[in-house]
C-alpha positions in Angstrom: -9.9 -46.5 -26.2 -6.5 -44.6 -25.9 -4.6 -44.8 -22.6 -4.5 -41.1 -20.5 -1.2 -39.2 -21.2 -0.7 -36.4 -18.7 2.6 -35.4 -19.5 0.6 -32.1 -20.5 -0.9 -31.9 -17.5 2.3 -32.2 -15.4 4.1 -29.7 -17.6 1.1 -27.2 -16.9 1.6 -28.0 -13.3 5.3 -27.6 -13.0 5.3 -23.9 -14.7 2.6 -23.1 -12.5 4.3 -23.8 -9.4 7.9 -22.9 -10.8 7.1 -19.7 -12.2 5.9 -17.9 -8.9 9.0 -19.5 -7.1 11.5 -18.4 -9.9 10.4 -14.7 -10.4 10.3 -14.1 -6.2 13.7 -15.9 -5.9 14.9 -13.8 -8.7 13.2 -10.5 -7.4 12.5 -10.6 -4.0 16.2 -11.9 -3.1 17.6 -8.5 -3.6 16.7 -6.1 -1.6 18.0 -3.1 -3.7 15.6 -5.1 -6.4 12.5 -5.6 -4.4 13.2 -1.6 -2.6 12.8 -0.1 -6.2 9.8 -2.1 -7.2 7.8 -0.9 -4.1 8.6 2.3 -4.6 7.6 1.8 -8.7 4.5 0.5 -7.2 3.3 2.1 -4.4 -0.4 1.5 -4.1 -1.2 4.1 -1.0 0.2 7.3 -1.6 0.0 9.4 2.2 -0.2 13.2 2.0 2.6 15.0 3.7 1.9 15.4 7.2 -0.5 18.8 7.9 -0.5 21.5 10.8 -2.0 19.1 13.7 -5.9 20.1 14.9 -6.1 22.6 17.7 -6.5 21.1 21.1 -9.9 21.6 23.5 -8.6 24.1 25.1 -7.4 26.2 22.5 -10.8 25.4 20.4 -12.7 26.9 23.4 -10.8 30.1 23.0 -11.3 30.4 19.5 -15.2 30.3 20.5 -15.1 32.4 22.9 -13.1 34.6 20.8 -15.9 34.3 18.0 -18.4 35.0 20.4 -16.7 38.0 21.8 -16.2 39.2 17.5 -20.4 38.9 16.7 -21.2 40.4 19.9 -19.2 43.5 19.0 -20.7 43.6 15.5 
């Protein structure tokens, strides 16, 4: 039987954990860096802001005001 070598297995290790750590250190420690890739990425994009709703009060005058309309017609 051969003996176990994880020299492999520790190299495999070490990129996985150093990689992560490198590329946020080398990104995320900028802010102009890490401003431009959320904007590059931006995973919600929001609408620009619409008229806001009419209130209670002014949707009880538009049906009154409908009401008024068909019982004319």
């Amino acid at each position: 039987m051969t003996k176990p070598r994880y020299g492999l297995e520790v190299f495999k290790f070490a990129v996985y954990v150093s990689v992560p750590i490198f590329l946020t250190v080398t990104f995320a420690a900028n802010p102009v860096n890490l401003e431009s890739i959320i904007r590059r990425h931006a995973y919600v994009v929001y609408p620009p802001e619409g008229p806001k709703p009419p209130t209670a009060a002014e949707m009880r005058k538009i049906v009154e005001a409908n009401k008024k309309k068909k019982l004319r017609d």
